[in-house]
N, C-alpha and C positions, 0 to 999 in steps of 0.2 A: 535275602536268599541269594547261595552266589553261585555261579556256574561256570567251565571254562570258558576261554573264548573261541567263538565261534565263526568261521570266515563265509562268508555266503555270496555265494555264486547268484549269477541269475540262471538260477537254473536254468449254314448254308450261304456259300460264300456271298455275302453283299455286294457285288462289284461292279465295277463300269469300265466297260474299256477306254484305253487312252484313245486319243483321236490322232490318225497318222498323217505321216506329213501333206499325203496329197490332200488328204480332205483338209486341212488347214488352207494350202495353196488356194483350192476350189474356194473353199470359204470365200477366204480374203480377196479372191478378183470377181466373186460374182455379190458381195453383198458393199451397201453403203455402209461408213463408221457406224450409226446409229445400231445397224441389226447385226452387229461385230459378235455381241457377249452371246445374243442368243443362238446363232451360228456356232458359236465354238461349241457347245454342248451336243452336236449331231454326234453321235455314237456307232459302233458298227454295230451294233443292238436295233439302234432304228434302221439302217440300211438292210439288214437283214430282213427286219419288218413288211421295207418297203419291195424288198424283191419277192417275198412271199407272196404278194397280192396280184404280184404279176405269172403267177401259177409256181412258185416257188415254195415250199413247205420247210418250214426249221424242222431239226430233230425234236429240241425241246423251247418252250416259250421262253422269249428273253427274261431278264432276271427285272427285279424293281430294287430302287436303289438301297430297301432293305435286306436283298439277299430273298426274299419271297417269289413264286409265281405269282403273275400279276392276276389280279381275281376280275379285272375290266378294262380294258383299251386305256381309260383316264387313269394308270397307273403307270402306261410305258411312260419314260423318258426321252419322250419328243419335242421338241419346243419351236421346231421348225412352222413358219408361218405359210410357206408356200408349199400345201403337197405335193402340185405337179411337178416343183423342183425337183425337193426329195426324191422321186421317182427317177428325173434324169440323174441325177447323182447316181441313184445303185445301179443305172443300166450303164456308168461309166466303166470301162476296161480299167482304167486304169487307178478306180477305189476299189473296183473288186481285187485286182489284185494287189493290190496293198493291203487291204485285209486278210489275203491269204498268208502273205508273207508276214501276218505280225501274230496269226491262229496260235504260232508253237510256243508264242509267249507267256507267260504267266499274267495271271489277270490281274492288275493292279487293285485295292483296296480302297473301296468308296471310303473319302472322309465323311465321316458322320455329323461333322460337327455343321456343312451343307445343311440348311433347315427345308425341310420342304413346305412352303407356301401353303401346299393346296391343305394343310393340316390347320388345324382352328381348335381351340381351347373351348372343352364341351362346356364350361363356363357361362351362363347366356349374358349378355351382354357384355361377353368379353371382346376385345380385338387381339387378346394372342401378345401383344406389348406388357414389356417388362417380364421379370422374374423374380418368385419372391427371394433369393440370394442376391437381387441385388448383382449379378454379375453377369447376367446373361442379356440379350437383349429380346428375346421373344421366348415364350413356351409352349407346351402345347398339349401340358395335364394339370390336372387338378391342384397336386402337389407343389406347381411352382406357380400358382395363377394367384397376384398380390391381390387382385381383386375378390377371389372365396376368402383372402383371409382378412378380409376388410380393408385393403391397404391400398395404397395407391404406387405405380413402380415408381416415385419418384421418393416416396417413404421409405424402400424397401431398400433404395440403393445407399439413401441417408444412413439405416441402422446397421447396412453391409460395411461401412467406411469406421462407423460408431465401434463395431465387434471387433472389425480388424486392429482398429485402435489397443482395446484393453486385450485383444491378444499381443500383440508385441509390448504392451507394459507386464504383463503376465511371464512371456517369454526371459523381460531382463531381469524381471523378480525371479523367477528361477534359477535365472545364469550366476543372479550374485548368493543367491543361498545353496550354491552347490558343492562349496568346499566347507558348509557349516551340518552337514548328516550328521555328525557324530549329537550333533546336539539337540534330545528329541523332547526339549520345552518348547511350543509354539513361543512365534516372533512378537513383539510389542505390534507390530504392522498386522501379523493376524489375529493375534488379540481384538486388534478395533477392528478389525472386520468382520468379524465372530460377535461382536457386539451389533454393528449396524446389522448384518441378519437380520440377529435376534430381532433389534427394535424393527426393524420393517413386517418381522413378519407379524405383530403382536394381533394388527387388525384383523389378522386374515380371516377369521371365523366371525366374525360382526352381521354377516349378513347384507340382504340387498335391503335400500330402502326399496319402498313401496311403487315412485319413480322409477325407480331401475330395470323394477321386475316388471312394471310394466310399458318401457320401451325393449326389452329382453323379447318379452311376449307380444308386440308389435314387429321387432324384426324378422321373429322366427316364422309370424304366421306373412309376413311380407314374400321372403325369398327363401323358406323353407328348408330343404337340404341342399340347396345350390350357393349357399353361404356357410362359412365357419359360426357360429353361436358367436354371442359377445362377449367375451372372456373379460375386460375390463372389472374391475371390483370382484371379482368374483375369489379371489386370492390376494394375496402380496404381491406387489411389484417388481420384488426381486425373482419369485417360481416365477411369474406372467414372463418375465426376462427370459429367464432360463429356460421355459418351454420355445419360446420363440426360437432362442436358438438351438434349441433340438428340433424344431421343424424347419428352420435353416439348413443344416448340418444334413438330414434325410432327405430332403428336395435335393442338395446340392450329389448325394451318393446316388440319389435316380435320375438326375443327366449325367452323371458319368455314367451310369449304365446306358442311357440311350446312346451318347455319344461311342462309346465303347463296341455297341452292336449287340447290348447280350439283352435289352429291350426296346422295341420298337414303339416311340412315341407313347409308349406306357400302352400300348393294343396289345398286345403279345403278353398281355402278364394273367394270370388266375388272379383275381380279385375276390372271390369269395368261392367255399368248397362247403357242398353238403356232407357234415360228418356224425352218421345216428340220428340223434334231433338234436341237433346243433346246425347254426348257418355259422361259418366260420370266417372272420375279415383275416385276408393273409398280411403280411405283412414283408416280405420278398418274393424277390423271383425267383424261380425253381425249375429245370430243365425237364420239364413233361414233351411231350412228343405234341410238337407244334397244331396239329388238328385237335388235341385237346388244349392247348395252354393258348389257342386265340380264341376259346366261348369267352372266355373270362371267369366262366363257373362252371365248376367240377365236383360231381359227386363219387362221394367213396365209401365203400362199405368198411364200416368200424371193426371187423372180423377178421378179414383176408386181406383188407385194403387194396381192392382193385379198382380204380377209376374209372367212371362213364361220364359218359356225353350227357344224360338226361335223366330227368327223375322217371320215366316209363322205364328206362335200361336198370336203372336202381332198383326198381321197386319189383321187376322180374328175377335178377338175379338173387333180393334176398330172397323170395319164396325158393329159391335152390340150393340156395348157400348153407352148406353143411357147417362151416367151423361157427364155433362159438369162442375161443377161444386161440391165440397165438398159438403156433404149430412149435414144437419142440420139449422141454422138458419142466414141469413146476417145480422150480426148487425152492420155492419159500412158499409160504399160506399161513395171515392170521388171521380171524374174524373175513371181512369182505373182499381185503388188499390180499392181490397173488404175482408173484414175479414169475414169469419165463424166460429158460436159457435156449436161445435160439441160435444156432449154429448157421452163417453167412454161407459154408458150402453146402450144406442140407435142404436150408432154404433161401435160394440166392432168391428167388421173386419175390417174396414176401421181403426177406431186408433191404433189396432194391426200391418198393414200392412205400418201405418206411422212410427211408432214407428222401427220398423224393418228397414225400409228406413235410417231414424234418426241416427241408430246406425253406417251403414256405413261411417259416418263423424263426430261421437264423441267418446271421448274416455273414457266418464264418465258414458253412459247411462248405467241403468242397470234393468230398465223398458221396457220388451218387449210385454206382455201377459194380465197383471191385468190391464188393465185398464180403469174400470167401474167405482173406485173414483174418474176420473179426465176429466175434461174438458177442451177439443184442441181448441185451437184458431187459423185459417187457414188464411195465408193473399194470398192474390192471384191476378192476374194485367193479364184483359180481352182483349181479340182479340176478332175477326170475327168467333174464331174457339171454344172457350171457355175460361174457369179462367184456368190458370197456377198454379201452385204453386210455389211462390215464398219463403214461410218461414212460421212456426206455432212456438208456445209456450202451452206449457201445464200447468194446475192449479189445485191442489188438489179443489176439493168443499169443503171441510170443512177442512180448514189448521189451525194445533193450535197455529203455529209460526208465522201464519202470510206472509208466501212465498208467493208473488203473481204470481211466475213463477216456476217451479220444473222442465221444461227442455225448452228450446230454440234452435232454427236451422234456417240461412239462407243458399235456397241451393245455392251448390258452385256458379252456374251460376249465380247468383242475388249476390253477395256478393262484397264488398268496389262499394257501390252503392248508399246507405243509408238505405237502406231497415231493417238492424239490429238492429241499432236505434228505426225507427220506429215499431217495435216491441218492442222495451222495451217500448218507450213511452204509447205506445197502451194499456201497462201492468199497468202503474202507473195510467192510465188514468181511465181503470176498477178500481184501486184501491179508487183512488179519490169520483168516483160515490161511491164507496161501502162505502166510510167516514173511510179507514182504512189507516194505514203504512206500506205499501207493501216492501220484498226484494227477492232478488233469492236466491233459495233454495241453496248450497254446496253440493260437490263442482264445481265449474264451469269449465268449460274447459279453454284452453288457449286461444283462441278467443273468448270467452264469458265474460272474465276478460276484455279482451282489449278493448270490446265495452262498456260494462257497468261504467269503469272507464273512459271510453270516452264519456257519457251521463252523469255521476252524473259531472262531470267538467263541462261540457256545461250547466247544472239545475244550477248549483251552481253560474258560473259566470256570467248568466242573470239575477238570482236573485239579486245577486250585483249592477248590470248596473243599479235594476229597483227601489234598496232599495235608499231610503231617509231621512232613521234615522240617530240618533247619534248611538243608543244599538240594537244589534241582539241577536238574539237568536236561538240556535239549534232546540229548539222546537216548537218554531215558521215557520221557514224552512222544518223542516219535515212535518207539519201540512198542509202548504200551496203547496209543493211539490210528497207529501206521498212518501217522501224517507225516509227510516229506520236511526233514528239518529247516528248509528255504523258507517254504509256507508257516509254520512255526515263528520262525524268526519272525518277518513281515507282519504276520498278525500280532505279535508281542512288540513290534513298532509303533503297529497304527495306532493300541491301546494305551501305549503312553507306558510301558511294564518293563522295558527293557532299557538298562540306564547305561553307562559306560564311565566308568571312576573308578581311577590309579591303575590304569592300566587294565581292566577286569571288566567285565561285562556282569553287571547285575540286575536280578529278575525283581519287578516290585510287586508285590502282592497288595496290587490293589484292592479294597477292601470296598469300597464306596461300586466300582463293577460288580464284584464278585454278591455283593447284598442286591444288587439292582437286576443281577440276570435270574440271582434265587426267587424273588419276588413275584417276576415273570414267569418263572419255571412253576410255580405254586399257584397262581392265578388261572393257568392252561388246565390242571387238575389230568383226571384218568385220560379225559379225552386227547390229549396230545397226542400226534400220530407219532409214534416213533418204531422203530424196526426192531424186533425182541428175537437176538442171536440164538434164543434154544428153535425156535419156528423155523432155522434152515434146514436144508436139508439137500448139500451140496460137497461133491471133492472135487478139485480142481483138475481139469481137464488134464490128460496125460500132457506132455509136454511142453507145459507151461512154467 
């Protein structure tokens, strides 16, 4: 089958004041070497402290060097060993006026990467040493503590040296297969390595022996949930690999966020959120309003989605809570699954309060507040008791690119069910009525790739199954499909379908796919969820 050719594009201030020069001077001629470092850390934060006790009141309490009021005296940033001193320092003339003269200045910005001491790895028998990246020299969550994941820091810096290795072998293998795209038969090189996989993973389902399971079930009842499980045999060596370094890779993205400031020694984060009868583990951080996002746990009504402090604040407002369902208009309904189109300026609390939800399971959102330009699309699967929500997608109204999605979410509970699918499709679908080429916005998260590259495969080899020509064409398929012809191409890459000879780009109708996704398709039966276009019942927003 031949086609032309196609050219494809890619498509609360933390802070510390500096210390000025008199208090340096002061320092340096009243302290010996020894008490040098912790001298310099006097701040006009404690001086102010210390003139307040002399009948002096601040306006507001000094800050902690998280950018927090301090919730106990053992939070200020004092390290001074002599308080009578300190005292004659602030009744000095001539520090008070040096800190008047430096007030109009701009607050310099605590480094974060300063650890603070008095912080301990809730870990039990940890000492806060090592990281499991390997790159750090102390920690102070769960996340980076070598010791939950069985490990010792001096393993963890070994296998940090070991990864960084086979990334730069990785890096020159890519450098030298970058002028060979045109040629899309895998390398002799990955050949064998598509081979050892395979052979590695052969055992993976063998089972534990009898021993295993029962030092498994001796470790678990030893140290309980304050340990990672024993993952050893329990898989292939090469997943056991690759997990490790996905909890590398997320340890090392949650001390950039501590470091950064946007999480506080991991105390500042919602760790789990009551949602209906769900307890839910999050999985990022999400900018809730500090007196709820340091409980750590957050309850939210599955209806209105407004957030409490407690299960008594929960359990009152539902006996008041009128909605049963997302506010705005049902434009679709088959059997239990109903989508709503929710307008971002109609209902700005309600998609604020989504969007905030949202965040807690992505790591890309960065939309929490604006959003009057975009219209939510809510899918939801009804009981005796109300719509659920199982998953939404958002849409600029007037996108100049052409995105017919700019974020996506199935929640965890609804998730490898179908249901994420069904949302993209539900998206092309809008798209189609609208007579446009819809794609998703960039960039997408890592289960948003994997689904979406697992919907344009599944568009692409139906098409196939249902084409009957000798010639195709891309433009054709995007037309009839409203898949973006980039996303097209790529996936006619990944599949091995798209060839290049004498000068011509040609489609290969693979036949060994196209039997392999029918197979699938007949196995799933009636029950497959999928989105059936006479059940809308939608026109597209005026000016759009």
């Amino acid at each position: 089958l031949q086609t032309q050719f196609l050219h494809v594009g890619s498509g609360s201030d933390g802070t510390e004041d500096s210390d000025s020069s008199a208090e340096r001077e002061q320092t340096n001629s009243s302290e010996s070497d020894g008490n040098i470092p912790k001298r310099t850390r006097l701040t006009r934060a404690s001086l102010r402290l210390s003139q307040s006790s002399q009948g002096k009141q601040d306006e507001s309490p000094p800050l902690t060097p998280t950018g927090n009021a301090p919730s106990s005296e053992s939070e200020l940033d004092i390290s001074s060993p002599n308080a009578s001193h300190d005292e004659s320092l602030a009744k000095d003339p001539a520090l008070r006026d040096s800190d008047k003269d430096l007030s109009h200045r701009p607050k310099r910005r605590r480094c974060h990467e300063t650890y603070n001491f008095n912080m301990k790895c809730p870990t039990p028998g940890c000492n806060s040493l090592g990281h499991l990246t390997g790159k750090h020299e102390r920690h102070f969550a769960v996340s980076g503590c070598p010791l939950y994941h069985n490990l010792s820091a001096d393993e963890c810096k070994v296998k940090a040296t070991t990864r960084e290795k086979h990334e730069e072998e990785a890096k020159v293998q890519e450098e030298s297969n970058r002028h060979a795209t045109r040629h899309q038969t895998p390398t002799s090189r990955q050949t064998r390595y598509k081979e050892q996989v395979t052979e590695m993973r052969k055992g993976r389902n063998s089972g534990l022996s009898k021993e295993q399971k029962e030092k498994y079930m001796e470790h678990r009842q030893s140290h309980g949930n304050t340990r990672e499980p024993l993952l050893e045999n329990i898989t292939s060596e090469y997943d056991l690999e690759l997990f490790r370094k996905a909890q590398a890779r997320a340890s090392e993205d949650l001390e950039r966020l501590r470091i950064q400031g946007q999480i506080t020694e991991g105390s500042n984060m919602i760790k789990t959120i009551l949602f209906g009868r769900y307890e839910l583990d999050t999985w990022y951080h999400s900018p809730y309003p500090e007196e709820y996002a340091r409980l750590g746990r957050l309850y939210v009504c599955e209806f209105c989605l407004k957030y409490m402090k407690s299960q008594t604040i929960l359990r009152r407002h539902m006996a008041k809570c009128v909605w049963k369902h997302p506010p705005g208009d049902e434009v679709y309904r088959k059997g239990a699954i109903s989508v709503f189109e929710v307008d971002g300026k109609k209902n700005k609390i309600y998609c604020q309060n989504l969007c905030l939800l949202a965040k807690l399971f992505l790591d890309h959102k960065t939309l929490y507040y604006d959003v009057e330009p975009f219209l939510f699309y809510v899918m939801t699967e009804a009981d005796n008791t109300g719509c659920h929500l199982v998953g939404y997608f958002s849409k600029e109204k007037n996108s100049f690119l052409n995105y017919n999605v700019s974020c996506i979410l199935t929640m965890p509970q609804y998730m490898r069910q179908g249901y994420g699918k069904m949302l993209i499709d539900f998206s092309y679908l809008l798209s189609k009525v609208e007579e446009k080429v819809g794609s998703p916005e960039r960039p997408l998260s890592d289960l948003g790739l994997i689904s979406y590259r697992s919907y344009w495969k599944e568009v692409l080899l139906r098409y196939m199954y249902n084409f009957q020509g000798k010639e195709i064409s891309i433009k054709e398929i995007s037309q009839e499909t409203a898949v973006n012809p980039v996303d097209i191409v790529s996936t006619l890459q990944s599949l091995q379908m798209l060839k290049y000879w004498k000068g011509k780009h040609l489609v290969l109708k693979r036949q060994d796919l196209i039997d392999e996704w029918k197979s699938k398709e007949t196995k799933r039966g009636s029950n497959n969820k999928t989105i059936d276009p006479s059940s809308l019942k939608w026109t597209p927003p005026k000016g759009t």
